[in-house]
N, C-alpha and C positions, 0 to 999 in steps of 0.2 A: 579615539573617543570624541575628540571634537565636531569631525565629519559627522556621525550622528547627531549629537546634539545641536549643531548648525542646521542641521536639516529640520529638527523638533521644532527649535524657531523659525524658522521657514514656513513650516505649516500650521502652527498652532493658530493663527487667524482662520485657514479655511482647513480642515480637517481635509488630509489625502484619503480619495479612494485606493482600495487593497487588491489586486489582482495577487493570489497563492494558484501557482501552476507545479504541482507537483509531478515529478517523472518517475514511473515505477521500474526498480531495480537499475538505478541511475547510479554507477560508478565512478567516485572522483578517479579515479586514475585514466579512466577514457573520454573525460574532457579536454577539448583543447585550451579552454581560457583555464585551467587548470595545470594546462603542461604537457600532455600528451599530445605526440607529434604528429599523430595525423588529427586534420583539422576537422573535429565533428561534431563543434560549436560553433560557426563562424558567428551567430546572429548574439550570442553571450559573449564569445571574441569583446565585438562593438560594443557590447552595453558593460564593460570593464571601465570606463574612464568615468560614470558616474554611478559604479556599484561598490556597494561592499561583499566580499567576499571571503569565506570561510574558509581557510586551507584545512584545518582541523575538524571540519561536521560531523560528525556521528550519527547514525539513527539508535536509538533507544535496544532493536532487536531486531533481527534479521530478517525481517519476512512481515508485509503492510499490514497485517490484522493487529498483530503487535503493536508494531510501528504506528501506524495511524493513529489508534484510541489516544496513543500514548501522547503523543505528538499534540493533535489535537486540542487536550485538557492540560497540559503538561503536569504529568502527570506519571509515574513508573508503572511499566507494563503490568507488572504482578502486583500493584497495589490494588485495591477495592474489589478485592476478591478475584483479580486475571482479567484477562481481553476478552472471553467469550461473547460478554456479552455489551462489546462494543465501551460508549462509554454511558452506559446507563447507571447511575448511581455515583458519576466521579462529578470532580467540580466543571462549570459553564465548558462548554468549549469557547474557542477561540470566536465561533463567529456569537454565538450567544453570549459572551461577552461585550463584543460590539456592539449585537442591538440593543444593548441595555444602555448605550453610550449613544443612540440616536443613528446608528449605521443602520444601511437595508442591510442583511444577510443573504447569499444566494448560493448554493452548492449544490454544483452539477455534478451529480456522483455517478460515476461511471463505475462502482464498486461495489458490490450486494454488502455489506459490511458496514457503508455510511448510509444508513437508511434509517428510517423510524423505529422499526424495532432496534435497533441496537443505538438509540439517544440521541439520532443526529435532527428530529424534526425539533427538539426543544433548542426556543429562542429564534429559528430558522426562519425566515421570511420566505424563500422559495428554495424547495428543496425538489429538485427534479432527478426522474432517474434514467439510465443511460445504458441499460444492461440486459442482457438476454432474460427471458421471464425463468425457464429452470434452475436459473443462478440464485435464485431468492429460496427455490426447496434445499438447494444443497448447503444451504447452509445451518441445515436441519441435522446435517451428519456430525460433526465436528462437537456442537453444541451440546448433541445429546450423547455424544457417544459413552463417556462413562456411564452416563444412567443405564444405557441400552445394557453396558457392560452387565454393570450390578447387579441388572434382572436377570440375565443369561447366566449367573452364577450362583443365583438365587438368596443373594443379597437384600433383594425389591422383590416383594409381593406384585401384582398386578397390579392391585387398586394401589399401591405407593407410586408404581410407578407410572399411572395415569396421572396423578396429585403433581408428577414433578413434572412432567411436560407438556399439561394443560395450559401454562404461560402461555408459554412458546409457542405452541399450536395455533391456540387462539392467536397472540399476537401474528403469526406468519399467518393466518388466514386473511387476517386484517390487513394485512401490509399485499400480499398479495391481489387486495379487492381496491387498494388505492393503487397498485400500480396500474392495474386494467382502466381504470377512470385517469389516468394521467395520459396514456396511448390512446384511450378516447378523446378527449382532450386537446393533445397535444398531435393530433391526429398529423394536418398539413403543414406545421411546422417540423412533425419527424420526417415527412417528407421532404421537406426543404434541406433540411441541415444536415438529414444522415442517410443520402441514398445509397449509401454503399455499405452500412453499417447492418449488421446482422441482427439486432433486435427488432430493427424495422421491418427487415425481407425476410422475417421469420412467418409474416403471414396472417399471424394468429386473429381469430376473432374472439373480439375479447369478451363482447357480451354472452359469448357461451360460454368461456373461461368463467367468469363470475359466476354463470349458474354454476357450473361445478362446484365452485368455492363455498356458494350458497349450501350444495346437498351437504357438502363436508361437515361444515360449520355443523348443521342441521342434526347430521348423525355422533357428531363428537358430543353437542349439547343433550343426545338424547341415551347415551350408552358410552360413556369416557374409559370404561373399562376394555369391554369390546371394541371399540375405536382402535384405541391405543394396541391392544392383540394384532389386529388386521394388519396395521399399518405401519407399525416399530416394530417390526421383528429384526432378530438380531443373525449375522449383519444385518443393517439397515441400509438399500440403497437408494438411493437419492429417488434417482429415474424409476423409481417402480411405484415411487407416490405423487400422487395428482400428477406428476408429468406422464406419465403413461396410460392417462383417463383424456388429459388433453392435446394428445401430442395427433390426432387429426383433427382436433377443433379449429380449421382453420379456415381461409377463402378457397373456396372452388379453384380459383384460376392457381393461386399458391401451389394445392396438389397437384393439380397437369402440370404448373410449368418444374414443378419436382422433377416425377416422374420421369417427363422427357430429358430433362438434364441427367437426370442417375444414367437413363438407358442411354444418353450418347456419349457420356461419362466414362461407362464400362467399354464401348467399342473404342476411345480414347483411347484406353488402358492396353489394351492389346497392342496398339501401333508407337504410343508414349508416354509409357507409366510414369514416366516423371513430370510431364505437363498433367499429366488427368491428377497427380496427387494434390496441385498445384493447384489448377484448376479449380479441385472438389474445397480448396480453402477459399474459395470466392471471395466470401464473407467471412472477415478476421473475426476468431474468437472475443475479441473487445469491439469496444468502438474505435473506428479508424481516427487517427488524428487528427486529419484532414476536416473530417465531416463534425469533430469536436471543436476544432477552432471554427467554424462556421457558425457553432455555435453559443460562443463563447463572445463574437463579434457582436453577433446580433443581440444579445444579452444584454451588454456594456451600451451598446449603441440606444437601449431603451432608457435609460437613464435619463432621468430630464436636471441631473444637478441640483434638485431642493434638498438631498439629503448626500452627505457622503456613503458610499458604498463598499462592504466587502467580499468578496468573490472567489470560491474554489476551483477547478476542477483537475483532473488525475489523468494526466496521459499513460496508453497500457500499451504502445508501440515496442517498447523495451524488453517487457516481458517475452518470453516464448512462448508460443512460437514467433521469430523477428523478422515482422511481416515490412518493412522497407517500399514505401511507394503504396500509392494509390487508388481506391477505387478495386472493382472486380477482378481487375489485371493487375492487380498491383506487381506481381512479379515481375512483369514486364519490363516495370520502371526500377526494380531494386539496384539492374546493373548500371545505373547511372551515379546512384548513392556511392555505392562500389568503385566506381573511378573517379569519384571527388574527392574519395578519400584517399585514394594511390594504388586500390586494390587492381588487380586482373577482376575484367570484366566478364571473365569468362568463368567464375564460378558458382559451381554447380549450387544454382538458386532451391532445387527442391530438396535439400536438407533439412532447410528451416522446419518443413510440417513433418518430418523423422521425431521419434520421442525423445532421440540424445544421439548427438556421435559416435560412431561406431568406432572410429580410425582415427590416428593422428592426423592426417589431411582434412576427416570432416570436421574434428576438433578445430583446427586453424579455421576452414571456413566459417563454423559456428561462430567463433571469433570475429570474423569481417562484417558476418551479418549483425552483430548485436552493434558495432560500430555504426556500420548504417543505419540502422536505427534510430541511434542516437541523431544523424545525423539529419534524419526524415523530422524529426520530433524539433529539435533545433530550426527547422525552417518553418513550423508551425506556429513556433515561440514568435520568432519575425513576422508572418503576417498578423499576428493578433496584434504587436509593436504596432506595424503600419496600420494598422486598424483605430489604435488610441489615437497615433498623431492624427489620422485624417479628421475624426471625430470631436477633436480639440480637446480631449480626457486626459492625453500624455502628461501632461506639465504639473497634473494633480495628481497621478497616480503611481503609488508606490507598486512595481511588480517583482513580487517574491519569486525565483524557480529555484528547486529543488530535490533531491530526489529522495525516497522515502525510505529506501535502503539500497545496500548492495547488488551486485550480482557474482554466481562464480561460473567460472570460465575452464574448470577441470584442473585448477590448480589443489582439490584435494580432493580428486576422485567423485567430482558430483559435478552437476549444472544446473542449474537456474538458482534455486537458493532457498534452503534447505535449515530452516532453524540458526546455522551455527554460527558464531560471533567472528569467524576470520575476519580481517579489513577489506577483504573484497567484499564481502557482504555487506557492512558495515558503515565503513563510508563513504559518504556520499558529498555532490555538488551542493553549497548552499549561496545564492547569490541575492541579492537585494539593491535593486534599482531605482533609481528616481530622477530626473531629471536634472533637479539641484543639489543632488548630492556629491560630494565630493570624494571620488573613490579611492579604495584601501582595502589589501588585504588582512585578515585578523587571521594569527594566527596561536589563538588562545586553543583549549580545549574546548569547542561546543557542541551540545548535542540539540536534537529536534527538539527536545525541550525548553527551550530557550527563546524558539521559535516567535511565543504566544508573547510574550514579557517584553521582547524587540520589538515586535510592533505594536504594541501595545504603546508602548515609549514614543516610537515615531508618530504615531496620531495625537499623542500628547492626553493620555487618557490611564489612570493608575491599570497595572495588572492587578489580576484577580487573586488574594489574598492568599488561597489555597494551590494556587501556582506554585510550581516547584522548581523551575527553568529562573533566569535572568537575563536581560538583555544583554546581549554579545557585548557590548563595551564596556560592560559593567565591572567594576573590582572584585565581585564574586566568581565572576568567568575568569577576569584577567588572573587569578588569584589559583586558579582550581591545578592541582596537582596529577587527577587524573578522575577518569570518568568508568563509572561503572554501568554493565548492559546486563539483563537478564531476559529470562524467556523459561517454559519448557519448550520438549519438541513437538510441536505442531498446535492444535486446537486443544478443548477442551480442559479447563485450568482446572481441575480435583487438586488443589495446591494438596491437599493433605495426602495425596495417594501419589501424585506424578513427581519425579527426580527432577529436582533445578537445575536449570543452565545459566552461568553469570560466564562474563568476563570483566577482567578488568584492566585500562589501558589509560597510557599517559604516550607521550611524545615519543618514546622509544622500547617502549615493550607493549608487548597483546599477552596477557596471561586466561586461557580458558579453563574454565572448571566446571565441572558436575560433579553432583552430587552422586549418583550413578548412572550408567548408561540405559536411555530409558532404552525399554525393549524394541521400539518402533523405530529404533533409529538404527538405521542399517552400515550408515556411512563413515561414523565417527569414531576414532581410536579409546578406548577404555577411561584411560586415563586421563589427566591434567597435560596441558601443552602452556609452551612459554615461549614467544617467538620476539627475536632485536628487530625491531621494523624498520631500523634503518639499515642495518646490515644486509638484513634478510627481507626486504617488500612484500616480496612472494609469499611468505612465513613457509617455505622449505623446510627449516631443521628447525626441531623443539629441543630447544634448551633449559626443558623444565628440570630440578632436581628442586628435592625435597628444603634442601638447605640453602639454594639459589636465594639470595639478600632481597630481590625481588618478588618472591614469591611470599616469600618472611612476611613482606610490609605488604602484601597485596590482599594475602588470605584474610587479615581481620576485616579489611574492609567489605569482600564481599560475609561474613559470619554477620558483621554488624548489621548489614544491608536485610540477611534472613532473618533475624530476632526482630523484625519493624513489621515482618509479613505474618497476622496472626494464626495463619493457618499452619504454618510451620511449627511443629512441637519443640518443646525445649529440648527430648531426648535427639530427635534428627540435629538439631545446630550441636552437639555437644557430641554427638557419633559423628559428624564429618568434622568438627573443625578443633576437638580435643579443649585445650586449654583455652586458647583462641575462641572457643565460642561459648566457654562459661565466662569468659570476661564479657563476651558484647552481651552477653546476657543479664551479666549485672552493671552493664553501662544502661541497658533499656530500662530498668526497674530506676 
């Protein structure tokens, strides 16, 4: 506890600027300043002697739509009605909290998820975005999906169900018509920063995009009933709305130099289908790390010092597909990742753009790739480091990395990461750096929620009342006995229709529960699991029984946790949790 507070007075004469680098599906156990033996942190390695670091982090929920909001506002996933729609209606986020405090705010959202329509423009001084343009409709699926449901079951009349996703429409219209004016905009500087990046070499012209947007708008305001028929039908797929009106609205030269690529693409394929697969991933599904710390420097570097400053952005290197190295070829360069870490350099690179392992061999490989990964992303973190020291910003600025949740690795029959609370999903690297600070590991129980109220503390500036985290040094953290996660599976919170997923975990057990198995979850065992994490890391064997002492003392907690959520009926807490949840019931009243 000292070490921070040492550092509070340190800076409470000149408020630190905040760099948050978040790393998506960042696994503490494949850190190296964490302990894992191949080295694929070296540049976090170095920033160990004046960081604190979290042995214990948590994310809130398995998977960043979750996670993020939550994080964010700190704030629990299924409170204020679930994630869908971001954190619209929850308390400030973190950076709007700072501007109220006199910080510039700036997040570089590399995520359709942290954008205006889902609450991230409010308090936000510059909010830029970093993402492929179809990425913004699809998130039209998840949102709407039970609605779409209800209609198809004839739950929702037409005209109901034009009323419930006239929001949304409009707002994604609108959010669509500022992204086109930011690519205008932001024209030669996307150039600058992200030549390798796919939303850039996507082509598009945007002022035709907008007309589109324009007719849309036009026909939704003029026939909401008929709109809504045309265009939400159920399924609803993403790609068959406005992206399939816009998907040649692009530059001339765009379409040829396509064209010629597909067709040398396909004679590729005939001589070496595993370079043409390779190949056809040019352009990584996200933005390249590379071309996000370029911009990330320049950002920082605009800063003139009148004001302290706080700063986002989301490395997506991590995720799958685990694109390792560089530019158009980044393949190229993966096997160099590869034998920094100890690997053989001679494995087979075009896995990565496969939908999942087939084999125990490409399972292992999938495994090497996501290390390098880490490892690609860790050298990013360094140059933006050298980037503050050159710039003279180091010695004032605190930088957070972190990761926003787990990943899994086929240790229960799945990959990338999938709703469920195991601790590969879960937790994650949390590190906190500063130049003057005196480092330490903590190894209390912390989650991403705790996040907001840490630095919060470190600026020297109160957290935000409706905060629900505490600063990691705190006697609330030091204090906490174990930590509870929830989620349903996947999008769409209908909290009164969809089955809960909690877990809940302290230093030596992971207990997972639902409520029941929702239907859409293909992967997960029925029942309840109880897994010893130190016995068992891996969580291998479930040692759940009914009458396990653990379970005993776990289950109220999560009963108490659903009787806070008011979507939740009394009859559900009192059919899953028996006795157990007519006591949390009459602890709520």
């Amino acid at each position: 506890m000292r070490s921070l507070l040492a550092l509070v007075d340190n800076v409470n004469s000149q408020r630190p600027n905040i760099l948050l680098l978040s790393v998506d599906a960042f696994r503490a156990d494949r850190a190296s300043f964490l302990g894992y033996e191949r080295p694929t942190t070296p540049t976090l390695d170095k920033l160990r002697k004046n960081s604190l670091i979290c042995t214990n982090a948590v994310s809130t929920a398995a998977f960043t739509q979750a996670s993020l909001h939550s994080l964010m506002t700190s704030t629990r996933p299924l409170s204020y009605g679930g994630y869908d729609m971001g954190v619209v209606n929850r308390p400030p986020t973190i950076f709007h909290h700072f501007s109220s405090h006199n910080y510039t705010s700036h997040v570089l959202s590399t995520f359709q998820w942290a954008s205006e329509l889902f609450g991230y423009k409010s308090g936000v001084d510059y909010l830029e975005y970093m993402f492929v343009l179809n990425s913004l409709v699809g998130t039209a699926e998840p949102v709407l999906r039970s609605q779409l449901q209800s209609y198809q079951n004839g739950k929702l009349s037409s005209s109901e169900l034009a009323a419930q996703v006239a929001p949304f429409v409009r707002g994604l219209l609108d959010w669509i018509d500022n992204y086109c004016n930011q690519r205008i905009k932001f024209y030669h500087e996307d150039k600058r920063d992200f030549p390798n990046s796919r939303f850039v070499n996507d082509g598009y012209n945007f002022e035709k995009i907008k007309a589109i947007v324009s007719n849309h708008r036009n026909a939704f305001e003029r026939d909401q009933v008929s709109y809504t028929q045309r265009h939400f039908k159920r399924p609803f797929q993403p790609h068959e709305y406005l992206g399939a009106e816009w998907r040649l609205a692009r530059h001339p030269k765009k379409l040829i130099d396509e064209f010629v690529f597909q067709i040398s693409n396909l004679v590729l394929r005939q001589l070496a289908p595993k370079w043409a697969s390779l190949r056809n991933m040019r352009f990584k599904r996200y933005v390249d790390g590379k071309d996000l710390a370029d911009r990330i420097c320049h950002r920082m570097h605009a800063y003139d010092g009148s004001r302290p400053w706080i700063m986002w952005a989301h490395f997506f290197d991590t995720h799958v597909p685990y694109c390792a190295g560089y530019g158009k070829t980044w393949y190229s360069k993966t096997k160099h990742y590869l034998e920094a870490l100890g690997y053989p350099s001679d494995i087979d690179i075009s896995i990565a753009v496969k939908k999942r392992p087939e084999t125990d061999a490409e399972l292992r490989n999938w495994s090497a790739l996501y290390d390098a990964s880490i490892r690609y992303v860790d050298e990013q973190v360094g140059r933006i480091i050298d980037s503050l020291q050159k710039s003279g910003k180091r010695e004032n600025t605190i930088v957070v990395v972190f990761g926003d949740h787990g990943e899994e690795l086929g240790e229960h029959g799945d990959i990338s990461h999938h709703f469920r609370c195991y601790s590969h999903n879960v937790r994650v690297p949390l590190l906190i750096n500063h130049p003057s600070l005196k480092g330490g590991t903590i190894d209390s129980l912390v989650t991403l929620l705790d996040l907001g109220p840490t630095l919060a503390q470190l600026a020297g500036i109160e957290s935000h009342p409706k905060w629900e985290g505490a600063p990691i040094t705190s006697m609330p953290v030091k204090n906490r006995s174990e930590v509870i996660l929830e989620t349903v599976h996947g999008g769409s919170c209908i909290l009164t229709e969809r089955p809960i997923y909690a877990a809940v975990r302290n230093k030596e057990f992971n207990f997972l529960w639902k409520e029941t198995l929702d239907p859409t979850d293909h992967c997960s065992p029925a029942g309840p699991e109880l897994f010893n994490i130190v016995s068992d890391p891996f969580e291998q064997k479930n040692i759940y029984e009914p009458v396990h002492p653990v379970v005993e003392n776990f289950l109220p907690i999560i009963a108490n946790r659903l009787a806070e959520i008011p979507e939740i009926s009394d009859d559900r807490i009192i059919a899953a949790f028996g006795e157990a949840g007519q006591t949390a019931l009459r602890s709520r009243q």
